[in-house]
Residue frames as qw, qx, qy, qz and C-alpha x, y, z in Angstrom:
[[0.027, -0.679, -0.452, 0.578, 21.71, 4.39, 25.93],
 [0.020, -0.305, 0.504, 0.808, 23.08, 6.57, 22.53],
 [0.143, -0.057, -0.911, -0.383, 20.95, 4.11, 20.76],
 [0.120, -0.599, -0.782, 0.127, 17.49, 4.23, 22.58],
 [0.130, 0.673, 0.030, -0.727, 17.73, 8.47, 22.73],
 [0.182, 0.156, -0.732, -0.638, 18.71, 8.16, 18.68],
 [0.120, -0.278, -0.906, -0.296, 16.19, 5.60, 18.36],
 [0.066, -0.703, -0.507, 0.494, 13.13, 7.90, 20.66],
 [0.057, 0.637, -0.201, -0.742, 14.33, 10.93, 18.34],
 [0.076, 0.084, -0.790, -0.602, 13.93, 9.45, 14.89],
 [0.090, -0.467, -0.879, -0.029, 10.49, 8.08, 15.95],
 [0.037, 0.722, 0.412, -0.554, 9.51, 11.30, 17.55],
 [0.056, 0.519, -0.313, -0.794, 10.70, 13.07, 14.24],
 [0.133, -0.009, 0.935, 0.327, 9.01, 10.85, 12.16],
 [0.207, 0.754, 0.593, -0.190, 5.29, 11.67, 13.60],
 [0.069, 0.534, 0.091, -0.838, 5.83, 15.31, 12.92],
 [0.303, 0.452, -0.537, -0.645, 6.02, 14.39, 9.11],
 [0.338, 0.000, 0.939, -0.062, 3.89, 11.41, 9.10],
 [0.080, -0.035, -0.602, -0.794, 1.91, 11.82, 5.16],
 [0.169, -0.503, -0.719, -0.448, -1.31, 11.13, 6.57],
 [0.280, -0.305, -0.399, 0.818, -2.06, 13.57, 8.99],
 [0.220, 0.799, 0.498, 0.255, -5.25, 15.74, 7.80],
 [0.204, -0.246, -0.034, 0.947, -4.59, 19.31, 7.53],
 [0.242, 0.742, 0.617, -0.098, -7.81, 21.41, 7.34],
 [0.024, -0.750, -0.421, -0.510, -8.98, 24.78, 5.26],
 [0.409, -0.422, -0.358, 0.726, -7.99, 27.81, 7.48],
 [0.089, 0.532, 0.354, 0.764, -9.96, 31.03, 6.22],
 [0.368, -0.479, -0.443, 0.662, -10.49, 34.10, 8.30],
 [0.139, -0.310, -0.015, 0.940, -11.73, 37.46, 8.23],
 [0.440, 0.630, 0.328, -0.549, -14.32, 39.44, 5.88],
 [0.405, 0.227, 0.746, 0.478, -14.92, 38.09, 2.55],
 [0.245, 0.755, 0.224, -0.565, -15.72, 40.90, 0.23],
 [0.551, 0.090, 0.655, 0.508, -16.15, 40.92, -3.26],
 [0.204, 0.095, 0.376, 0.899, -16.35, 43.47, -6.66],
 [0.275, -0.557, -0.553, -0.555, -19.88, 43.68, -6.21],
 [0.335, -0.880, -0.275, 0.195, -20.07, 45.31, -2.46],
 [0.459, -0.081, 0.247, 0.850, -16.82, 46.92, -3.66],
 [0.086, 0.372, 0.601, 0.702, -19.19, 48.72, -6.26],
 [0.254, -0.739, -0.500, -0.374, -21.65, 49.91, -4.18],
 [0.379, -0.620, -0.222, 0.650, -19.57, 51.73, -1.89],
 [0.216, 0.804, 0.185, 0.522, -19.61, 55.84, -2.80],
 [0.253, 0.356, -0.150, 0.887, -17.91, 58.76, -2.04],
 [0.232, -0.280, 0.134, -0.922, -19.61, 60.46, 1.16],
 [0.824, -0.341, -0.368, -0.263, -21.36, 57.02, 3.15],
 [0.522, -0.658, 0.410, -0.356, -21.65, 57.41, 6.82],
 [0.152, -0.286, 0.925, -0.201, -19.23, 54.96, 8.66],
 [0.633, 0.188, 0.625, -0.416, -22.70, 52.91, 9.57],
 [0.770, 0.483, 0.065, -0.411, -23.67, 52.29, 5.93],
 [0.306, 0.643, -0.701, 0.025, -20.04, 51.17, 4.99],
 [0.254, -0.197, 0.884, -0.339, -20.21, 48.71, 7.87],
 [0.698, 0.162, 0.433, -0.547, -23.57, 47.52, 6.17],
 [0.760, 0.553, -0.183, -0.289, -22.25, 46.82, 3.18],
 [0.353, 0.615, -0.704, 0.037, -18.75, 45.37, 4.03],
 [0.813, -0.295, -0.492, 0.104, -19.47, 43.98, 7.34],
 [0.626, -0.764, 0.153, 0.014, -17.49, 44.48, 10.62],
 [0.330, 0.787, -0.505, 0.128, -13.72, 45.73, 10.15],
 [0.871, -0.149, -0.229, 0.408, -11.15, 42.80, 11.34],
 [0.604, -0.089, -0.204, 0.765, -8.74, 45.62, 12.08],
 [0.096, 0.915, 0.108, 0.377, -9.31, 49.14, 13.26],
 [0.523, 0.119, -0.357, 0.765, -6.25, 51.50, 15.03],
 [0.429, -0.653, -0.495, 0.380, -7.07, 52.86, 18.25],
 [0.285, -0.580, -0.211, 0.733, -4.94, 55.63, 17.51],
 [0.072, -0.240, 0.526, 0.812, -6.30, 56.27, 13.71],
 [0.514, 0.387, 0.614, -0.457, -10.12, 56.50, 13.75],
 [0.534, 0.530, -0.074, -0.655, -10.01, 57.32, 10.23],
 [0.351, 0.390, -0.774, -0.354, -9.13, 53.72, 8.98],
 [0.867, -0.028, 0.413, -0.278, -10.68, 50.34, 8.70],
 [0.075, -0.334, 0.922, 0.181, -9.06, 46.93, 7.85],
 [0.870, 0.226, 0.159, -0.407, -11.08, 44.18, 5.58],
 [0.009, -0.512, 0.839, 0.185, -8.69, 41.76, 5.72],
 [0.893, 0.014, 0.303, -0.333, -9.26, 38.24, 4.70],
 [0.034, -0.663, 0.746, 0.060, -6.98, 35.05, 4.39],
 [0.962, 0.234, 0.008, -0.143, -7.26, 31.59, 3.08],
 [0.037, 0.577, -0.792, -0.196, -4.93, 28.18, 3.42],
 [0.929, 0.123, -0.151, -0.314, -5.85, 25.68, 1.97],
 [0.979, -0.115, -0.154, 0.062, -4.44, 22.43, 3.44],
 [0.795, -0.186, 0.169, 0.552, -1.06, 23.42, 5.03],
 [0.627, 0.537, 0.265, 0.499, -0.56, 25.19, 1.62],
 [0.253, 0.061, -0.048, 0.964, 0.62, 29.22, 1.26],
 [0.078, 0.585, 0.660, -0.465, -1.74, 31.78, 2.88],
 [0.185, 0.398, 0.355, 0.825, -3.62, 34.09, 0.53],
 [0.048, -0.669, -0.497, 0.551, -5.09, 37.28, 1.61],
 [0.103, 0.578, 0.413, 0.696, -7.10, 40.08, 0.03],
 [0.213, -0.365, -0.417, 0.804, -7.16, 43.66, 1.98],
 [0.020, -0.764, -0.496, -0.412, -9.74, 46.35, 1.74],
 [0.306, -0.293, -0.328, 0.844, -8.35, 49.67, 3.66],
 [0.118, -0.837, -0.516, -0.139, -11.59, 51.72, 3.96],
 [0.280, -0.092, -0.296, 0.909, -10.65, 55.89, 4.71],
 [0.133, -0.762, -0.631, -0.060, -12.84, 58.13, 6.31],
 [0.081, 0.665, -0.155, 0.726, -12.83, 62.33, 6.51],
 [0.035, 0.106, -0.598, 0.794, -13.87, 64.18, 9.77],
 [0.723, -0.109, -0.036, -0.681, -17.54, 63.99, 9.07],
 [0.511, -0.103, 0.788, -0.327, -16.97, 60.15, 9.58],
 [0.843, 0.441, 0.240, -0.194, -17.76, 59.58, 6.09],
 [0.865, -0.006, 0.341, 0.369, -16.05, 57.81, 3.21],
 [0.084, 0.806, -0.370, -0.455, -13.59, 59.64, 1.52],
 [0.588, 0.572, -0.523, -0.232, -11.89, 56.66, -0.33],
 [0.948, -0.128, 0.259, -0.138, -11.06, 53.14, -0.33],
 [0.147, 0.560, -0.761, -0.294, -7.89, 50.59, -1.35],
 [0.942, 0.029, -0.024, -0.332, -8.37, 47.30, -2.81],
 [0.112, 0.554, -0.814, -0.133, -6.41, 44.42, -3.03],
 [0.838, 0.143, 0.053, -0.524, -9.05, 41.36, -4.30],
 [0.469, -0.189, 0.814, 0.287, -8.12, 38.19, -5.17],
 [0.330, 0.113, -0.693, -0.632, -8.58, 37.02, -8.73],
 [0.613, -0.353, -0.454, -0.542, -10.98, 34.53, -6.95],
 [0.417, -0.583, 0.468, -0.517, -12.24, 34.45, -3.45],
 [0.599, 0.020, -0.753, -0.271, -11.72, 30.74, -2.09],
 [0.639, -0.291, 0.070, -0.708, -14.08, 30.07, -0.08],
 [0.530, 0.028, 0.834, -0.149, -15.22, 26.22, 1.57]]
């Protein structure tokens, strides 16, 4: 009986790590790059920001003045890269200032 569990467990541990197994391309979120980066300015309503960047992946419920432009890429399995864009806004609802954090290049499909 030792022998047939052992021997059910090795087999079941075996698929997990079986080498041919595709593993797809996993990429989420709002790709944004140096050149809408650029064309954001000091003092654009919320609405024009959202034209140029797109729709925020993250905003806090309890912190209207921020937006998240997150975006993440794994390629096969592999380690997940991400590039953030943290978008602040005054009380008028315009921009006040922006953080980047870009990849060197976006990878894309």
């Amino acid at each position: 009986m030792q022998k047939l569990i052992s021997f059910i467990l090795i087999f079941m541990m075996a698929g997990c790590s079986f080498p041919g197994v595709y593993k797809i391309n996993v990429q989420q979120g709002n790709i944004v790059t140096e050149e809408e980066i650029s064309q954001l300015a000091e003092g654009m309503p919320r609405r024009q920001v959202h034209a140029v960047l797109g729709t925020p992946l993250l905003i806090n419920p309890t912190d209207m003045s921020r937006e998240y432009f997150v975006y993440t890429f794994q390629r096969e399995g592999g380690d997940i890269r991400k590039q953030q864009v943290v978008v602040h806004y005054n009380s008028d609802n315009q921009l006040a200032r922006y953080e980047t954090e870009l990849l060197a290049e976006t990878p894309a499909y």
